[in-house]
N, C-alpha and C positions, 0 to 999 in steps of 0.2 A: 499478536493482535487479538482483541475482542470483539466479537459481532456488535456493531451499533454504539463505536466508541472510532471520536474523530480522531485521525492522527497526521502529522508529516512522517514522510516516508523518503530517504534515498536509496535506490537499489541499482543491480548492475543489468545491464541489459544487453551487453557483448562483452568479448575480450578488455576493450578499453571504455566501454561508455557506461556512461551513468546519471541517471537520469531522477527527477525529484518530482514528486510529488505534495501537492499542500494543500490543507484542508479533505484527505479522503476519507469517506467511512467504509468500514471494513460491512461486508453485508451477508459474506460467502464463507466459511473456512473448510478446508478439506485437508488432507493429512502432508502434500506437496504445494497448497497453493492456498494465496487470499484472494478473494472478489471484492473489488474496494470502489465505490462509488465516486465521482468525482461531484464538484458545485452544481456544475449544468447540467446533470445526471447521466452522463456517459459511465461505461463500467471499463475496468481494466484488469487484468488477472496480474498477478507479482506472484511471482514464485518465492517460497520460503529462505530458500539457501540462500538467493540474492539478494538479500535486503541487509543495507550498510549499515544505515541506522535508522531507529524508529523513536518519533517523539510524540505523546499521546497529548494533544491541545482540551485544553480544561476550556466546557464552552457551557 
């Protein structure tokens, strides 16, 4: 991920879950983790390792 580039995003967030995100920007990076904005401006951390797939939305 790049800071201040939108993307979809599914990652894993237990054993079995997995959970998706759409439309977030990435705002944060550190060497374990993204800080990624959401539309209504809430923030969420994803960790590196967990992320399924990532798809960078041209906007």
């Amino acid at each position: 991920m790049e800071i201040g580039i939108v993307y979809d995003v599914a990652f894993t967030t237990g054993r079995y879950d997995i959970e998706y995100e759409t439309s977030v920007k990435c705002i944060k990076k550190t060497v374990q983790s993204y800080r990624v904005e959401r539309v209504n401006g809430t923030t969420r951390l994803i960790k590196k390792d967990s992320i399924i797939e990532l798809k960078s939305i041209k906007k």
